[in-house]
N, C-alpha and C positions, 0 to 999 in steps of 0.2 A: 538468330541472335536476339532479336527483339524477346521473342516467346520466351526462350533461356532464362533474359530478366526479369519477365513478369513472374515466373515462379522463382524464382532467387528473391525478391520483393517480398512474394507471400511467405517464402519458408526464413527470411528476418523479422518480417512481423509476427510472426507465430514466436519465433524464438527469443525476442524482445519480449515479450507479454511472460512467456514462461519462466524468465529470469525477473522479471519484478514481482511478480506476481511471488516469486520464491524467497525474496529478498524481507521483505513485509519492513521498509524505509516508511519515513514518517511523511514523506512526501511522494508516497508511492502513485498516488493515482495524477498528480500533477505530472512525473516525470514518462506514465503511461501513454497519457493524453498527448503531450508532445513530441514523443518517435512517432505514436501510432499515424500523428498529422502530417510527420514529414514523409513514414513508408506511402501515406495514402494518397497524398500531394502524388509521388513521383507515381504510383499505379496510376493513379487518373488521367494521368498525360500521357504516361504510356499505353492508356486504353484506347486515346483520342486519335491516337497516331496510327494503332496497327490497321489494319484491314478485318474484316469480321472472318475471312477465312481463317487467320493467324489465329487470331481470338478464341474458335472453334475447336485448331486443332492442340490448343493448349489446353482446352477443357476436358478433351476426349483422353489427354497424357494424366491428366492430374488424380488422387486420388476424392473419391465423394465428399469428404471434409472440407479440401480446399476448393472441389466445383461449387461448392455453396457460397464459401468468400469472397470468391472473386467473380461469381454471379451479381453479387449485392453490389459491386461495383463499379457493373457495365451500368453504362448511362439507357434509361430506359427506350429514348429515340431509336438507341442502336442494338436493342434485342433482338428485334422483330429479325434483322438480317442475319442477325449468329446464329437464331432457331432454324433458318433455315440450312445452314453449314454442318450442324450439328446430327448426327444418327437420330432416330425417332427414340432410341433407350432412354439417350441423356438427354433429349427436350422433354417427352415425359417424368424424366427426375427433376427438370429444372421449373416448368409452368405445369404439370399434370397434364389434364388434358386441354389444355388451353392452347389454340394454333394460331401462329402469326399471323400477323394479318397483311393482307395488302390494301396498298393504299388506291383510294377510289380513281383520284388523279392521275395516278402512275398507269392503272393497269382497266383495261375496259372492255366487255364482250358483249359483241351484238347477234342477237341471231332473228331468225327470217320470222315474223309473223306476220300472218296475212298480206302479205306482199312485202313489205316493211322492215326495215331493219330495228331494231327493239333494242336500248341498251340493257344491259344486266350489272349488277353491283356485284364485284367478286372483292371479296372480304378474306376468306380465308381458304386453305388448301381444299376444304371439302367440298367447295363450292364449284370448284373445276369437273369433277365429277359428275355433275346434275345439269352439266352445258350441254344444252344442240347446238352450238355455236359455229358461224360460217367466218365469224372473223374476230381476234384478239388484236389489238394496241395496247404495245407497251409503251409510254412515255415519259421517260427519268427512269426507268426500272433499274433498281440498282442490280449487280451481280447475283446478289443470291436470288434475289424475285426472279430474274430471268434464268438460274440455274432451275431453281423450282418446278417453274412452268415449264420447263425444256424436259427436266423429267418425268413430270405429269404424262407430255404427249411424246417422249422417248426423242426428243430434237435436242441437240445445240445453240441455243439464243443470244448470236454474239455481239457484242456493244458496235453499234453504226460507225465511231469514232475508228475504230480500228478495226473496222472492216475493209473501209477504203483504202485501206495498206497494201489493199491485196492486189497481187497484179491483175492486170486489165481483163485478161484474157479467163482469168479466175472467177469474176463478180457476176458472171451468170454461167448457172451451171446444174448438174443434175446429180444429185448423191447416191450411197449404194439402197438407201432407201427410199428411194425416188420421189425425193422430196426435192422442190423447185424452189433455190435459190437465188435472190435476184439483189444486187447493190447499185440503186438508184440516187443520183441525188435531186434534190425538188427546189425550186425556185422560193428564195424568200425575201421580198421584194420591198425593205422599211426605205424610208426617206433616208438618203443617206450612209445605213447601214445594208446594202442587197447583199446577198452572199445563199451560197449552195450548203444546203441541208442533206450531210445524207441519211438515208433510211434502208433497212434490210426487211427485207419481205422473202418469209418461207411460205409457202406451199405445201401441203403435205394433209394426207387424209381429207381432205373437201376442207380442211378449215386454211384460212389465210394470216399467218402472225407479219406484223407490222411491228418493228424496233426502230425508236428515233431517240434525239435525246432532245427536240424543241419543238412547241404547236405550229403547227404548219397552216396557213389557210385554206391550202387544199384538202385537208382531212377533214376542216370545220365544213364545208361548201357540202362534201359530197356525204356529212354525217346528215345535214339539213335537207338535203336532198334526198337521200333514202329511207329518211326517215319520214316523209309527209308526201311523197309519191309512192303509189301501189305497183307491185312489180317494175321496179328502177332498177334492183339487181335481185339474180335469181339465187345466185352461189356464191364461191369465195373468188371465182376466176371473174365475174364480173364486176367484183367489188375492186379486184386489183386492175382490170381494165381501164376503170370511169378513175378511178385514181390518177392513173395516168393519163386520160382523156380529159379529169380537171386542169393537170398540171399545166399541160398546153393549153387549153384556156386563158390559164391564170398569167402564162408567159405571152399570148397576144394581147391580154390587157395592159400588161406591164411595156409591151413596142408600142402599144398605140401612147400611152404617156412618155413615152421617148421621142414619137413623131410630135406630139404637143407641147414636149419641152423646146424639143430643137426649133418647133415654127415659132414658139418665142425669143427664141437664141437670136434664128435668122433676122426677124424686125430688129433687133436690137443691131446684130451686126451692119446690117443694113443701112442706120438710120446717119444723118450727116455728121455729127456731135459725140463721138465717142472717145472718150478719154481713157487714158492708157492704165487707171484703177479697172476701170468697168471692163474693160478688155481681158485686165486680168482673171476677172469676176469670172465671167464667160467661158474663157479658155479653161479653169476649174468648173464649170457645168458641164463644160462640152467632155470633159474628159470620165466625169460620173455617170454621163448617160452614155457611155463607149464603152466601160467597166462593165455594167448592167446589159446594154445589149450583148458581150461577149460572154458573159455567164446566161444569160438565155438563150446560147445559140449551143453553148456548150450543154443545158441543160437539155435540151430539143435532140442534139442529138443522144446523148445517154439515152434518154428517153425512148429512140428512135432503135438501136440497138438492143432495148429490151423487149420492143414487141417484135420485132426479127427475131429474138431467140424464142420466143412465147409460141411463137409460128412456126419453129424448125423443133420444136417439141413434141407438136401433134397430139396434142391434151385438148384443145380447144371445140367449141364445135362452130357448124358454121355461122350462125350469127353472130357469134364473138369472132370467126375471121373479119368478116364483114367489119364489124367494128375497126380489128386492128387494121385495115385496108384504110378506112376514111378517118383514122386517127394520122396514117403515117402521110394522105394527104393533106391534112391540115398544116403537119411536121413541112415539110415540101414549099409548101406557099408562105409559111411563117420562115425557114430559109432563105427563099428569095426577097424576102421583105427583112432581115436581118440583113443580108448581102445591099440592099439599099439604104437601107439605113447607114452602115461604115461609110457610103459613098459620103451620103449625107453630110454626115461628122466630118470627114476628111476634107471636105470643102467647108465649112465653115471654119474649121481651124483654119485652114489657110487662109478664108477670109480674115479673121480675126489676128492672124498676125501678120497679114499686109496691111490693116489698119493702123497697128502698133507701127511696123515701118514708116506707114504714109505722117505719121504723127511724128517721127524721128527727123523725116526728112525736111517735115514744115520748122522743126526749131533749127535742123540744119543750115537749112536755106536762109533763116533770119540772122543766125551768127555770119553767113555770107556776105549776106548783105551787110550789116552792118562791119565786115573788115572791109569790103570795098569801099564803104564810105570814108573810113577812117584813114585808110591806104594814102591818098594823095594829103588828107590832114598829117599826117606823120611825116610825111617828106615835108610840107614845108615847117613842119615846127622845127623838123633837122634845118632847115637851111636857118628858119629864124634864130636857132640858138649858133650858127655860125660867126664867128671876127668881123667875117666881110657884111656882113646883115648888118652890124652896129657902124661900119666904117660910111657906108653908104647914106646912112639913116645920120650923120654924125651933125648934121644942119639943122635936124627936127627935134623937136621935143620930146622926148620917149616918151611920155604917154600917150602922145599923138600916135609917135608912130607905130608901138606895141600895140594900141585901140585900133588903129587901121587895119594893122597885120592878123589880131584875132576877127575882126569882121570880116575878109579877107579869106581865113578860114573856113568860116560859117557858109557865108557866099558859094566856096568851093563843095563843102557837104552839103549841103541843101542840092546843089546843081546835080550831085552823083546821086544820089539817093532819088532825087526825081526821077533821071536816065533809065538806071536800078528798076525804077516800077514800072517808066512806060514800053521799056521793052520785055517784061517781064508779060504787063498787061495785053502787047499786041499778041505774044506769044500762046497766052489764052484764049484770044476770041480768035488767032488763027487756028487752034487745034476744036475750039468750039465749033466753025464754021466749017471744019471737015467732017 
């Protein structure tokens, strides 16, 4: 429907122009000026909207007159993506020989020299051709850049985001072109914002494509790493190893700052003077590092699942078994230290909210106290405001005798209130001395 009105758009503007233009009015080019701004207005926003596929196949419907019109009024940003939608006939009518380019950022190829991984600048379609490449990162690649590249090397490059749709038993798996596909997700670990990244990693011909749609730290580590160590990785299957051999790294650094948050947690919970703000505090920490530890254990195991399948593929050789062997013990003992960590958390929550308790109890106890004191005061201000209280008193001067009867009072609470503390007090040094 969209595409429908971008040429109903073009074929009013054409049809406007040709009826002024035949008219020859004294204010012909004012009244031109102003449809041509209104058809051009709603084009432009309907250009904004489509998708570059749509875009594409409305140019490939149109005749050459109109590809040229509504060329002029794609927004430059978004050519580079239609060129690639578009047959090589009609990008040749539309730029000559001029080919999209991709962006440095988005799109990145390293290949092996001298031990080394070497980045390369890929700029445009032709530049994929002259690759020795062991590994491609795509990063933000939009649809068409990842359709490109996918047909470049005859693959499929599908967006990470809605990969993870797929069922479980789907996200590792082996195609009829025995190309290894694997849907990981990778720990990404900000103050406050942790959350799981996922990423699609093919396999296929010795090269390794990486599809994400945000930098990861683990891809920085292990670009620094292979690029300033000689023979770190040999191929594309070791480059996808140490990836995932970062990953867990990256996920034991991030429990040892959960063991360090919590032995901060602990002294606090710990400490004599804790008010039921701070408690609150707390119980919000404790519940961020319990979020973060359970996305690292869920990450550990994705992780763990993929080199079991890497291993039931029988692509590997043996030093990279070896590898995946002391990767999935690392996996094992990072486990068990997840598994104590929950313990961890779970006993300081409880700590932390029998503190809240013990703080409930101590204003409890005071409103006790202070009704026990008042208890015998109430009774007698009842009897004082009794008939028989004035008949008796009937000799005395009332404010003798009301001043007696509120001292009287006083007397009585004071007497309760002391009782109140010292069996209160023996109460303590007899549970102290047990």
């Amino acid at each position: 429907m969209s595409r429908e009105r971008m040429i109903e758009l073009l074929k009013k503007q054409r049809l406007v122009e040709d009826l002024v233009h035949g008219q020859h009015q004294p204010r012909q080019a004012l009244v031109e000026t102003i449809v041509q701004r209104q058809h051009l207005g709603e084009l432009h926003n309907l250009l904004s909207q489509l998708p570059a596929g749509e875009i594409a196949a409305a140019l490939e419907s149109l005749p050459a007159e109109e590809v040229a019109r509504l060329w002029i009024e794609v927004a430059p940003e978004r050519q580079s993506d239609i060129l690639w939608e578009v047959s090589d006939r009609l990008a040749e009518q539309l730029v000559g020989t001029e080919e999209p380019e991709f962006s440095e950022s988005q799109m990145t190829a390293y290949e092996l020299v001298e031990g080394r991984l070497r980045q390369v600048g890929i700029h445009r379609r032709q530049d994929l051709a002259d690759l020795r490449t062991i590994w491609i990162d795509l990063l933000n690649a939009t649809k068409a850049e990842r359709t490109a590249v996918g047909k470049h090397y005859g693959l499929l490059l599908p967006d990470p985001g809605e990969a993870t749709d797929l069922e479980v038993s789907s996200r590792f798996q082996v195609d009829e072109e025995q190309a290894i596909h694997l849907h990981s997700n990778f720990l990404l670990d900000r103050e406050g914002d942790a959350r799981s990244v996922p990423v699609v990693f093919i396999l296929h011909q010795g090269i390794l494509f990486s599809v994400r749609n945000e930098e990861l730290p683990v891809f920085r580590l292990l670009r620094r790493r292979a690029s300033t160590q000689p023979d770190y990785v040999a191929d594309a299957k070791d480059v996808l190893l140490d990836l995932y051999a970062t990953d867990v790294e990256y996920s034991a650094d991030s429990l040892e700052d959960i063991y360090a948050t919590l032995g901060k947690v602990g002294r606090q919970v710990l400490s004599k003077n804790l008010s039921d703000n701070e408690a609150a505090s707390i119980l919000a920490d404790i519940a961020e590092e319990e979020d973060l530890n359970g996305r690292i254990r869920g990450n550990i195991l994705d992780t763990q699942r993929a080199l079991s399948f890497l291993m039931r593929c029988k692509i590997l050789l043996p030093p990279q078994l070896d590898e995946i062997r002391q990767i999935l013990r690392d996996i094992d003992s990072l486990n068990s230290h997840t598994a104590f960590l929950f313990d961890k958390i779970n006993f300081l929550m409880d700590a932390t909210i029998g503190v809240i308790n013990i703080n409930q109890n101590k204003r409890l106890s005071k409103m006790t106290v202070f009704g026990v004191v008042f208890m015998p005061l109430n009774i007698l201000a009842g009897i004082g405001g009794m008939s028989e209280f004035s008949m008796m008193t009937a000799g005395i001067p009332w404010p003798l005798a009301y001043g007696g009867f509120i001292a009287a009072m006083g007397l009585l609470g004071w007497l309760t209130y002391t009782a109140v503390r010292y069996f209160e007090n023996r109460k303590g040094d007899a549970q102290a001395a047990a």
